[in-house]
Structure formats: C-alpha cells, structure tokens
DRENDO-1510 file (C-alpha; in Angstrom, 1 decimal, always signed):
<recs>
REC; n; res; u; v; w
REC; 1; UNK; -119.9; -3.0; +124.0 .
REC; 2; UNK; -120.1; -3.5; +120.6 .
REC; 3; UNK; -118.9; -0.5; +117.7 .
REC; 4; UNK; -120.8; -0.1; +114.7 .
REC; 5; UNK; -119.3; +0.4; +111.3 .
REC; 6; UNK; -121.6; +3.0; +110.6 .
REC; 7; UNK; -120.9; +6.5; +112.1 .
REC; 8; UNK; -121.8; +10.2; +111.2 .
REC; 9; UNK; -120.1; +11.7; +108.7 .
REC; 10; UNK; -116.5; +13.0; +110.2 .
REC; 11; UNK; -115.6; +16.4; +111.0 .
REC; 12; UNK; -112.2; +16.7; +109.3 .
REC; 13; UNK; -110.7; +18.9; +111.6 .
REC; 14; UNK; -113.9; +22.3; +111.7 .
REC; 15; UNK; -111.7; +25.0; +112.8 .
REC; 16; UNK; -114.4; +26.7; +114.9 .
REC; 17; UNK; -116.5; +25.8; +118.3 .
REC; 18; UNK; -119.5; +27.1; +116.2 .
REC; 19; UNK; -118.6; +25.2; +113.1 .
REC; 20; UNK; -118.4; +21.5; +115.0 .
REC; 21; UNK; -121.8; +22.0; +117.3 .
REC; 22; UNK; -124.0; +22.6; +114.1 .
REC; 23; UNK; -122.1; +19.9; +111.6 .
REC; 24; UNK; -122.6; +17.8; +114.8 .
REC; 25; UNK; -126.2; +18.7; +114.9 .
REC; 26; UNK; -126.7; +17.7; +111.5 .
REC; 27; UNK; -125.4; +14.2; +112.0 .
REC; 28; UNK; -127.5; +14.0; +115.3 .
REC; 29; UNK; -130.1; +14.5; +113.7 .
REC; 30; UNK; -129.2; +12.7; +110.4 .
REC; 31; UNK; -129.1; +9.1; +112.4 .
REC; 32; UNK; -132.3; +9.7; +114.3 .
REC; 33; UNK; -133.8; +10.3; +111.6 .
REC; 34; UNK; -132.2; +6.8; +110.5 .
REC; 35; UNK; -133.5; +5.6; +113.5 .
REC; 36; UNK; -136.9; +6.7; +112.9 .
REC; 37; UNK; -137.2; +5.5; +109.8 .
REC; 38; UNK; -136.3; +1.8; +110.6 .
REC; 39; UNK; -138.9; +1.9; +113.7 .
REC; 40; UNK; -141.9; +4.1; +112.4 .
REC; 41; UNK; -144.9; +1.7; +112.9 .
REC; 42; UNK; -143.8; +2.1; +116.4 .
REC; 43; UNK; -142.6; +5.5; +116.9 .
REC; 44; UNK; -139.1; +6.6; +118.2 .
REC; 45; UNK; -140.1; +6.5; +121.6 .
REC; 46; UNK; -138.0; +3.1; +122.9 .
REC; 47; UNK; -134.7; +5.2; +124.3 .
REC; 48; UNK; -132.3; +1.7; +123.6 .
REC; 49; UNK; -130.4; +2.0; +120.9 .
REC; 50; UNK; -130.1; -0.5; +118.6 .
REC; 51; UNK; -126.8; -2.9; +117.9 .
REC; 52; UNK; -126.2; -1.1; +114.6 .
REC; 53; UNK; -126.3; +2.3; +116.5 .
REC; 54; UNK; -123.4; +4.7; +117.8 .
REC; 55; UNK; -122.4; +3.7; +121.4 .
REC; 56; UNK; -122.3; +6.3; +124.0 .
REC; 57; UNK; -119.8; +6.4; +127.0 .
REC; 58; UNK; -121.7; +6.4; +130.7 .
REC; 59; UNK; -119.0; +7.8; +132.4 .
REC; 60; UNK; -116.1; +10.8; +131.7 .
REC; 61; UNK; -113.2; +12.2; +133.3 .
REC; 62; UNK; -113.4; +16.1; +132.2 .
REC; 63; UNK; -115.9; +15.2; +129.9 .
REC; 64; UNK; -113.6; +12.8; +127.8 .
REC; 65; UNK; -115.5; +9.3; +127.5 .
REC; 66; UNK; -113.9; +6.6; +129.4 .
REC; 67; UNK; -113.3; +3.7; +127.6 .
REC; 68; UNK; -112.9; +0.1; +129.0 .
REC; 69; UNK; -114.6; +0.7; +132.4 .
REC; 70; UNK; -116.3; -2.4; +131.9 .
REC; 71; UNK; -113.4; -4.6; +130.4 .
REC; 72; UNK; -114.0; -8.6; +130.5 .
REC; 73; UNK; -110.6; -9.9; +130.9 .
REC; 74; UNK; -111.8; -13.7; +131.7 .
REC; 75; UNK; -110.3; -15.1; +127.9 .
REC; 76; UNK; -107.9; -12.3; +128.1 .
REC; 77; UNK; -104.6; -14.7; +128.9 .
REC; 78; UNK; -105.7; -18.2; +126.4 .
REC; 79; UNK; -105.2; -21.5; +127.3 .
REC; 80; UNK; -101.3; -23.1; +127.6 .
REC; 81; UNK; -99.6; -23.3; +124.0 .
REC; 82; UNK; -97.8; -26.0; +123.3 .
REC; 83; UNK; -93.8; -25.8; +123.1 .
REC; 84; UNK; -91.8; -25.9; +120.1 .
REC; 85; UNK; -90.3; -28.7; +118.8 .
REC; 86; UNK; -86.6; -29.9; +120.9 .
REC; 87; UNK; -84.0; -32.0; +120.2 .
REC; 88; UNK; -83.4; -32.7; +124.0 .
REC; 89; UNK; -84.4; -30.7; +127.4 .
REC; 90; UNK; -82.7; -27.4; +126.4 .
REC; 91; UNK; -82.6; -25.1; +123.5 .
REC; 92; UNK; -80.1; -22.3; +122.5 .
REC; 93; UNK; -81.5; -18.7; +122.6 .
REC; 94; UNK; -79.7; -15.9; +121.2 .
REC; 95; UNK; -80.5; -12.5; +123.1 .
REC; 96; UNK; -79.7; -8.9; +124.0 .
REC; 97; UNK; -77.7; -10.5; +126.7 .
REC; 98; UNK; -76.1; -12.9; +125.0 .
REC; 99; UNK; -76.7; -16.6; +124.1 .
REC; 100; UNK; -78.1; -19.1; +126.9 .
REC; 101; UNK; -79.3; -22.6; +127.4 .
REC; 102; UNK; -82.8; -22.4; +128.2 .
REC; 103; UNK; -85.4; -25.0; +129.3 .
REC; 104; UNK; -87.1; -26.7; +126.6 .
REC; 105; UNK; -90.5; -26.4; +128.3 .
REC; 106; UNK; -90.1; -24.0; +131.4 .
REC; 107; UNK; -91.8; -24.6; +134.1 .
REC; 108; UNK; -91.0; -21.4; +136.9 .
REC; 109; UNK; -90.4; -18.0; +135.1 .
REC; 110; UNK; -90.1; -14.5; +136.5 .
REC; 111; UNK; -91.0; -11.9; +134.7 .
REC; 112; UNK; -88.7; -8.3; +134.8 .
REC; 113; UNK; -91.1; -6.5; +133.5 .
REC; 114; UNK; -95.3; -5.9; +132.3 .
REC; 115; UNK; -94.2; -6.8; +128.7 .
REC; 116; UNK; -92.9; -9.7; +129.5 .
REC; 117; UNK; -95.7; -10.9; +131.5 .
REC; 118; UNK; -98.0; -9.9; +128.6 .
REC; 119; UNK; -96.1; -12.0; +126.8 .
REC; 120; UNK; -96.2; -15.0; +129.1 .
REC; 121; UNK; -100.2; -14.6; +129.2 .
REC; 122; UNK; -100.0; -14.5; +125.1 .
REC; 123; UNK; -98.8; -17.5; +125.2 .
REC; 124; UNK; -100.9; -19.0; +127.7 .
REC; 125; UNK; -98.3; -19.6; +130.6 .
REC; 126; UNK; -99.0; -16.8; +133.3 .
REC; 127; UNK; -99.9; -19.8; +135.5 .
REC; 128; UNK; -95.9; -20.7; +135.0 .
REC; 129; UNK; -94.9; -17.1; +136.3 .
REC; 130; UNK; -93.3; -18.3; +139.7 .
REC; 131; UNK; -92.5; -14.6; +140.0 .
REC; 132; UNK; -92.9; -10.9; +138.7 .
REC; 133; UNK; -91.9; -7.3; +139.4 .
REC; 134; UNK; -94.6; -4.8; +140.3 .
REC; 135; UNK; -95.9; -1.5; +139.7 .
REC; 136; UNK; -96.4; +1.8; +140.9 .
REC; 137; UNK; -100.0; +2.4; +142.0 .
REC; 138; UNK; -103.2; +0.4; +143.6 .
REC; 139; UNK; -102.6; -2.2; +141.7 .
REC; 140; UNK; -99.3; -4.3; +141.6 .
REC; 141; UNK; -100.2; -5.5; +137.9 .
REC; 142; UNK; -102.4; -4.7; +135.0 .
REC; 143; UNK; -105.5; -4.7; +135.0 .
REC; 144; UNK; -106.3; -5.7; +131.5 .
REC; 145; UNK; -104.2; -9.1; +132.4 .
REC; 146; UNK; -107.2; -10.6; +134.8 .
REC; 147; UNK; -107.4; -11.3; +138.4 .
REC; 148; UNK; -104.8; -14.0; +138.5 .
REC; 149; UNK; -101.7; -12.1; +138.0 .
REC; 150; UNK; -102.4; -10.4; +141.2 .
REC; 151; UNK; -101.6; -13.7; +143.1 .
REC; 152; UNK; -98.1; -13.7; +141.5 .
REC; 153; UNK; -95.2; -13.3; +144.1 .
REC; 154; UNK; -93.5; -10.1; +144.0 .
REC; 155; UNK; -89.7; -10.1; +143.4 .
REC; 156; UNK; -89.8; -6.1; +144.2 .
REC; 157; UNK; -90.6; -3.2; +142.1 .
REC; 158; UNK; -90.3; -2.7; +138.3 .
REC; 159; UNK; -86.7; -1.5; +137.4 .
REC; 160; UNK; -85.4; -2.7; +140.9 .
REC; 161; UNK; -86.3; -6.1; +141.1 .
REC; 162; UNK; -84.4; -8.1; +144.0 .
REC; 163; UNK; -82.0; -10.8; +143.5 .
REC; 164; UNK; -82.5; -12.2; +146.6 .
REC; 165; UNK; -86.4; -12.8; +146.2 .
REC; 166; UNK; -85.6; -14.4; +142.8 .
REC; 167; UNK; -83.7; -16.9; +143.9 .
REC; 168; UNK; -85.7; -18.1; +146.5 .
REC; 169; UNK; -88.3; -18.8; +144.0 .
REC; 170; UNK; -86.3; -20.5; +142.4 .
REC; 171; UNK; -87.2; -20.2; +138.9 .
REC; 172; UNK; -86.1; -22.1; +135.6 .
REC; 173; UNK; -85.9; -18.9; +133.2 .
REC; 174; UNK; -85.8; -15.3; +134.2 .
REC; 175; UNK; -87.1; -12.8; +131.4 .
REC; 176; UNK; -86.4; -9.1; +131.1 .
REC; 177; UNK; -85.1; -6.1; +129.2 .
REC; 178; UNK; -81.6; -5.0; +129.1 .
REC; 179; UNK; -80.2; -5.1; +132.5 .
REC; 180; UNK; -78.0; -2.4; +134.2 .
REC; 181; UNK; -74.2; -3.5; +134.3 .
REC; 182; UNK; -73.4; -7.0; +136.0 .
REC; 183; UNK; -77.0; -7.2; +136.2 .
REC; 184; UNK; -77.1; -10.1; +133.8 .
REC; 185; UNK; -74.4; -12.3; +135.4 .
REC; 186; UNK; -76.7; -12.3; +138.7 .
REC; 187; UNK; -79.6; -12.8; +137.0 .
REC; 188; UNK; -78.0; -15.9; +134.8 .
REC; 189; UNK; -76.1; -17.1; +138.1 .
REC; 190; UNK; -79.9; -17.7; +139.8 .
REC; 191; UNK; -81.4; -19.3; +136.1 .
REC; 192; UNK; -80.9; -19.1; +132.8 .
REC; 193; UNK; -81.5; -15.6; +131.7 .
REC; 194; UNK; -83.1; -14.0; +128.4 .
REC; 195; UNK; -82.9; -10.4; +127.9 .
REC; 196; UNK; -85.3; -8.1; +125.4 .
REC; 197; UNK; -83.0; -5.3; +124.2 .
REC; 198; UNK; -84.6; -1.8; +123.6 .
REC; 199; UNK; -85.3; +0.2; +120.8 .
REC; 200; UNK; -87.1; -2.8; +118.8 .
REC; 201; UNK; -90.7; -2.6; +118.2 .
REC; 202; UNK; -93.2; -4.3; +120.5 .
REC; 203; UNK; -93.7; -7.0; +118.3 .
REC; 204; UNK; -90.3; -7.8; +118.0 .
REC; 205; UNK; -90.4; -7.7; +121.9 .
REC; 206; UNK; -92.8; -10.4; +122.0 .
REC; 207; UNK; -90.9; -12.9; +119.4 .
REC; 208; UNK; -87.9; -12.6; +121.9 .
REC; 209; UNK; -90.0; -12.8; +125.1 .
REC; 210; UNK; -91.6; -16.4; +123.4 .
REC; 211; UNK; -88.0; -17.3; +122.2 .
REC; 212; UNK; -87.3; -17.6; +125.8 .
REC; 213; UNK; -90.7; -19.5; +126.6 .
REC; 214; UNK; -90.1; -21.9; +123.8 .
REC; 215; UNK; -93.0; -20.3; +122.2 .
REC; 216; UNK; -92.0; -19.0; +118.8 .
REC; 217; UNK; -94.5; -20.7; +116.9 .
REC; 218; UNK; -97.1; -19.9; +119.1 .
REC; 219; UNK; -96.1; -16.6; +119.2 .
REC; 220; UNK; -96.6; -16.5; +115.5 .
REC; 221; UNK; -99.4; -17.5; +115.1 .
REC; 222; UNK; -101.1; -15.4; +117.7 .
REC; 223; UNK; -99.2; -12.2; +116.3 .
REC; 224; UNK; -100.6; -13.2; +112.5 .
REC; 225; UNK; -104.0; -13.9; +114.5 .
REC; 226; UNK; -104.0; -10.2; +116.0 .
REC; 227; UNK; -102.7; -8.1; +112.7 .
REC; 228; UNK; -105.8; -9.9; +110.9 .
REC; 229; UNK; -107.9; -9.0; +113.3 .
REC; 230; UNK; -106.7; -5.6; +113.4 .
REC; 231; UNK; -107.3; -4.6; +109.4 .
REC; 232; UNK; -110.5; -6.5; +109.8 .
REC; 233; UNK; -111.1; -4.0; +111.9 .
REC; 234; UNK; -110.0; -1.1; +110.0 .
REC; 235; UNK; -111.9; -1.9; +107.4 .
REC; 236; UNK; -114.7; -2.6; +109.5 .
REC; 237; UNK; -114.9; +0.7; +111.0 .
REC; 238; UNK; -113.1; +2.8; +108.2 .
REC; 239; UNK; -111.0; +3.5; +110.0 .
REC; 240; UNK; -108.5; +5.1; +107.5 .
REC; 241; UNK; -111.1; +7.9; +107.0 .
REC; 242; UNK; -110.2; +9.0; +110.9 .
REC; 243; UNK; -107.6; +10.8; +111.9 .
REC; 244; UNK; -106.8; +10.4; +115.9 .
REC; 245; UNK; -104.1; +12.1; +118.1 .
REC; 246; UNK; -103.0; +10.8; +121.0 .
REC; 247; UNK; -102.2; +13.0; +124.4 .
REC; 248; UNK; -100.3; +11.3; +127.2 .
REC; 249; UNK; -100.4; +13.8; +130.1 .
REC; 250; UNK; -98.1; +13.9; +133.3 .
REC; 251; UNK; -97.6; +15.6; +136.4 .
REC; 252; UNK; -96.4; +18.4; +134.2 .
REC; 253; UNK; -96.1; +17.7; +130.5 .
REC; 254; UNK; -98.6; +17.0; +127.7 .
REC; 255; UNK; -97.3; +14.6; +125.1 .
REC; 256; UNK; -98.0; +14.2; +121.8 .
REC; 257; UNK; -97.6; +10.1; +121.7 .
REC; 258; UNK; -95.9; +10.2; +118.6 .
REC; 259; UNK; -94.8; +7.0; +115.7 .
REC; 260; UNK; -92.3; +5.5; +117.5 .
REC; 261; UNK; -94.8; +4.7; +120.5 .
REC; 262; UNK; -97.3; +1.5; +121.6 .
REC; 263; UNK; -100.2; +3.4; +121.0 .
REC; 264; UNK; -99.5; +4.8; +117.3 .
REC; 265; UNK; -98.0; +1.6; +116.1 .
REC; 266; UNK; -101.5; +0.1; +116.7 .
REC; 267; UNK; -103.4; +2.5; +115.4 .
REC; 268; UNK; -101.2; +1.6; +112.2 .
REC; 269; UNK; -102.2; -1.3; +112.3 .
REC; 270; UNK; -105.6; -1.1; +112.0 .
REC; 271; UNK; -105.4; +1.6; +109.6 .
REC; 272; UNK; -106.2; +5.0; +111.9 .
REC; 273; UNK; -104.6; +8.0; +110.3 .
REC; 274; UNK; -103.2; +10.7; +112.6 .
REC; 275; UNK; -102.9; +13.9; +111.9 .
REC; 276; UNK; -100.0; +16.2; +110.0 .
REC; 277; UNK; -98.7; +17.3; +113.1 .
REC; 278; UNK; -98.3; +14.3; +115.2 .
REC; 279; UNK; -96.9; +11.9; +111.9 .
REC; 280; UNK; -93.3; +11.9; +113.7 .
REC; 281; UNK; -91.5; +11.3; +116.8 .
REC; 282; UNK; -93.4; +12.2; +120.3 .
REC; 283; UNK; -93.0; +15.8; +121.8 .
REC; 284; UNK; -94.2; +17.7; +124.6 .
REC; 285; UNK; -96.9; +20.7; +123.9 .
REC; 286; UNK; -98.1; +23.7; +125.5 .
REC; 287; UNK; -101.7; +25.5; +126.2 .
REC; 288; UNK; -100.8; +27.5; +123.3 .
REC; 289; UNK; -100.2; +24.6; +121.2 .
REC; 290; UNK; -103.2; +22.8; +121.3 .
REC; 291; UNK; -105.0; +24.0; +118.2 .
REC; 292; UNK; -102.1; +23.2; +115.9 .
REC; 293; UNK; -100.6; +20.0; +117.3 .
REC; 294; UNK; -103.2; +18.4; +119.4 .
REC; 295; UNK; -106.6; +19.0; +116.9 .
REC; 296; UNK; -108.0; +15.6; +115.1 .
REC; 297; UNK; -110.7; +14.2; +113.9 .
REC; 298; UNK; -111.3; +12.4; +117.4 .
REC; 299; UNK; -108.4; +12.9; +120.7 .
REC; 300; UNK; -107.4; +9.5; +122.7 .
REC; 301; UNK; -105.9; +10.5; +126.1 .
REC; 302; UNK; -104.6; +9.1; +128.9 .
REC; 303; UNK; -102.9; +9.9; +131.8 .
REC; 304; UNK; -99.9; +8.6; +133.8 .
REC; 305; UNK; -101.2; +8.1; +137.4 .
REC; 306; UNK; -103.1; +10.7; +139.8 .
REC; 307; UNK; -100.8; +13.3; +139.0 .
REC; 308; UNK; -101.0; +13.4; +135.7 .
REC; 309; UNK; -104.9; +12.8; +135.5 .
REC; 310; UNK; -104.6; +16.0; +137.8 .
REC; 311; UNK; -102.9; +17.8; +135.2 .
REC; 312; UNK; -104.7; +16.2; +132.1 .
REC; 313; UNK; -108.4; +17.5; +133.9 .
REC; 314; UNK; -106.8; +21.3; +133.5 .
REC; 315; UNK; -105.7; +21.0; +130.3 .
REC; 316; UNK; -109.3; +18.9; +129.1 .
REC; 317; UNK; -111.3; +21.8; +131.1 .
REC; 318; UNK; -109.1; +24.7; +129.4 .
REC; 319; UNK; -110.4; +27.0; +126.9 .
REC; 320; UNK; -108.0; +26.3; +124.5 .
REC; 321; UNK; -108.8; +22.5; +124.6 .
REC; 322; UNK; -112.4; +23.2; +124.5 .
REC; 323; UNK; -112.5; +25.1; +121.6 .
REC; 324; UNK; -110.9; +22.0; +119.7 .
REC; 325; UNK; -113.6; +20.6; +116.9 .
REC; 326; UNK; -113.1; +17.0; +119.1 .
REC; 327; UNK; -113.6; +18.7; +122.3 .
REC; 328; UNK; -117.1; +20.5; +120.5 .
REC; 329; UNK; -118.3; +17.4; +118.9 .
REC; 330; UNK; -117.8; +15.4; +121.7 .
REC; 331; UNK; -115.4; +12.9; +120.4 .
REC; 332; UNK; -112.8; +12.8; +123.0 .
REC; 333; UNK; -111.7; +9.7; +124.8 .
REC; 334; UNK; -110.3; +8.9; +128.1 .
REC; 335; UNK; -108.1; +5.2; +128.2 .
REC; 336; UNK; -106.0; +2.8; +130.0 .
REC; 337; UNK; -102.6; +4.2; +130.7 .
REC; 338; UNK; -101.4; +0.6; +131.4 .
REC; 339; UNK; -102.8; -0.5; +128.2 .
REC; 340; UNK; -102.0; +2.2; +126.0 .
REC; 341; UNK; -98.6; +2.9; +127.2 .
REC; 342; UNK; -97.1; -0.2; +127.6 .
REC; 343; UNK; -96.1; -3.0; +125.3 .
REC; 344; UNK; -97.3; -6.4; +124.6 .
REC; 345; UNK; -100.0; -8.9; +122.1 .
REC; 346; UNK; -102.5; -8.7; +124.8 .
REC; 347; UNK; -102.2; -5.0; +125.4 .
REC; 348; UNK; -102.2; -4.4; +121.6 .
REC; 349; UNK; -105.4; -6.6; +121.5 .
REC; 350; UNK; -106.9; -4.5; +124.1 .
REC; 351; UNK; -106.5; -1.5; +122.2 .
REC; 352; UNK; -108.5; -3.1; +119.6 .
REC; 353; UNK; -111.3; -3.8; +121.6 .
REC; 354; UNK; -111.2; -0.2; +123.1 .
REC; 355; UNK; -111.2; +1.0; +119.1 .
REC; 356; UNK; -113.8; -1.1; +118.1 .
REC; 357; UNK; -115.8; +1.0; +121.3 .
REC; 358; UNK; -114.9; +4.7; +120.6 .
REC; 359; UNK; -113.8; +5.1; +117.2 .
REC; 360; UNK; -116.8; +6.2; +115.4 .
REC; 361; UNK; -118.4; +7.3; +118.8 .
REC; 362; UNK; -119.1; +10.3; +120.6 .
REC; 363; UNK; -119.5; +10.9; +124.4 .
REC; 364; UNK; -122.8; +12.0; +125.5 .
REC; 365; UNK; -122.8; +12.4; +129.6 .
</recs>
C-alpha cells in the first residue's frame, strides 16, 4: 500500500465527539467531491480508489486500523555488505564490555538479542547468524525480519541465553547488550565478544552492533540512506502538520511511549509532531486520563502480547477513549509491537513504511 501526500484537512485536536464526526464529514465529502471532479465524464460510480487517494485499513482490532497485515519482508534484510578495510585477520573493537580482538570478516555470529539481529540483517549477514536468542510468543523471531531468521538455531530464550548451546555452535563473534556479572568472561571464553551498553540511542546501537561485524561503513551509509528517506518522507506526507501519540498497552498499564523510546525517535525523524502532553519521558495513564494525555491528531497503538491486546481492546472500546476526536474521526491505528517497540535500522525502516500507510489515513471497517 501506497500513502498519498494529500489528506483531509486535520482535526487539531476537536474537543467534542460531535465536533470531529461533522469536520470529518466535511472532508469526506470535500475529497469525493475531488474524486468526482477528476472522473465526471464517467461518473463516480467505479468504488477503486485511485493511487492519489486516502488508503483505508481492511481489518481493525477494536476498531483501530491494523497496519502492516500485509508486510513484504522479501528485500527486507539486503544483500552481504562488504567488510571494512583490515590491516590483517583481526581488528580491535572497543565496547561496553571492554576492548576485543574480533574477526576481520566473521563468518559464525550469535546474536543476544532482536537488535542485534536487526543489525546483522542491516548489514546483510543474517545468513552468517550461526545462532540467536528467542522470543516470547508464536513466533521465536520477528516477523518484519523475513522467513529465514526462523531457521536460525536457538541458543535459548532472550535475556537467558545458554552458554552451553553457544558454544557448541561454535561461533566467531558473539553480540549482545550489557551482560549480567561474569557474563562477559563466558561469553568471551566461547568467542570474542562485543557488548551494546544501554541507555544510547538505537542508532548508536546499531554503529556498535556493525563495529563488531566489521561493518561501520556499511552501517553508515545505510543509516544516512534511512534518515534521507525518512525527511523525504516527512515532507512528503507533511508530516510536521500531524501530531501523533503513541499508547503501548500491557496486561495492566497504558503507556504513554514517550521521547526517550524507539517509536518517538522515528517519528522525529520524519518530522511527526506529538502532542504537549506526551513531549517528555514515557508514563503510565489512567481511564480518566485519556482526554488530556492520550488526545492527538491521529493515536498509534500497540500492544505487548495477548494480554495486553486484552487490555488495550477495553480501553479502545471505553467511553472515555471513544469520545477522543481520533477515536471519532477514525484515525486510530493498530501496529507491530515487535516493530515499534524494539530497536534496530530495519525496524526503524519498517516504521516508515507503516507511516507512509496510515499517516494521512483513516480507518473505515
């Protein structure tokens, strides 16, 4: 699916249920009018929508448009990058762990965790991944990574990955985030080890993660590649005349994703404004709260596993959430937890493509 850069006129926050049906009857009928003027020698009969024209969701979860149902993730991970330039078969890295001898060119990597196999896909080595954690869930990885990371060989779950399993793979570089205490002198005892420390942002994640790939100039110019695509893409879709919040709901919280998150540093990036309320860290909201800190122009929302799409249905089919000008105009948007909430170049680049889908659009089944 394709997103136009043309869209009706924006609400701006209409404080009122009454107030957002009629403005959004007025821009209903403003574009088919548009419609019908660019088609009257042959009516306005034909029902498809031309490319120019507002997409519309076919399927909702509590009557938030789902976005990315029909994701093509075949060019998602590109072909293999070539290495950086090496004075001999090794190169120094210098990481949260420490500093290690890494392979040149490695050939076997294990992955400690989803950002790091982004990464590895980035770059174009997922094929090298002799190894990777998994996830809670159906699925033991992403989704938006392709089919072929589901053939990787587990090395046990996310955050508890087993030492044992490594090393019988026996990888050439091991990449993850800060490890609990002696956890890096196992890790580095099996291969040599690179570690992402926390608290950086996700791009500065991805420049370590190809540091230990011997990837940082491939890593650049991929990350220059995506931040142009992403304010071609603002500017495309105007998107700094759209202010979106962001819910993340759980088993029993509803989040405000706030600046400091995956999500709102894309946005950024393309240009989307958010509103007043949600310009800071992220916090946790109530029923009551929902008119004051979860309003915007359009509401992205996602939720973390069953349990929290349990929850999120409630708090989408409440009153109080219904009465929101997004909620009346339509303009609310279900997406990919695993996308949305994680970190990573192709993740980020999936949130593009799900932007270029729903920003100017409203849901209409």
């Amino acid at each position: 699916m394709r997103m136009p850069v043309s869209a009706p006129e924006r609400t701006r926050f209409r404080r009122t249920a009454k107030q957002g049906h009629r403005a959004r009857s007025r821009g209903i009928v403003a574009v088919a009018a548009l419609l019908c003027a660019a088609v009257v020698t042959a009516g306005c009969a034909d029902k498809h929508d031309d490319a120019s024209t507002i997409i519309r969701t076919t399927t909702n979860i509590a009557g938030a448009g789902v976005v990315g149902a029909a994701r093509d993730t075949a060019t998602a991970c590109p072909l293999p990058s070539a290495p950086d330039a090496a004075a001999g078969a090794t190169r120094t890295v210098t990481h949260a762990g420490g500093v290690s001898e890494v392979p040149a060119d490695p050939q076997r990597i294990v992955v400690l965790t989803s950002s790091a196999l982004d990464a590895a896909c980035a770059v174009g080595l997922w094929e090298r991944v002799a190894g990777a954690v998994t996830l809670d869930g159906e699925r033991p990885q992403p989704m938006y990574l392709g089919y072929g990371v589901l053939k990787v060989p587990s090395v046990g779950p996310i955050g508890q990955p087993d030492p044992a399993r490594i090393a019988e793979l026996k990888p050439d570089l091991i990449l993850g985030d800060v490890a609990p205490a002696g956890g890096y002198e196992a890790l580095s005892a099996i291969a040599p080890t690179v570690l992402v420390g926390t608290g950086g942002s996700w791009q500065s994640d991805f420049a370590g993660y190809a540091a230990g790939m011997g990837r940082r100039g491939a890593a650049d110019t991929a990350l220059q590649t995506y931040l142009t695509e992403a304010r071609d893409l603002g500017k495309a879709l105007n998107a700094s005349q759209s202010q979106a919040s962001v819910l993340r709901f759980t088993a029993d919280t509803t989040q405000v994703q706030g600046t400091e998150t995956f999500a709102a540093q894309v946005l950024s990036d393309v240009g989307v404004q958010r509103p007043t309320a949600q310009r800071g860290t992220s916090f946790d909201i109530g029923t009551a709260d929902l008119a004051t800190k979860a309003e915007g122009d359009l509401i992205y929302v996602m939720f973390a596993g069953k349990a929290g799409e349990d929850h999120g249905k409630q708090v989408l089919r409440s009153d109080e959430f219904e009465a929101l000008s997004a909620s009346t105009d339509r303009r609310v948007f279900a997406v990919d937890d695993s996308i949305w909430h994680t970190t990573g170049l192709t993740a980020a680049r999936a949130v593009l493509t799900d932007l270029r889908n729903s920003l100017n659009g409203y849901v209409t089944d």
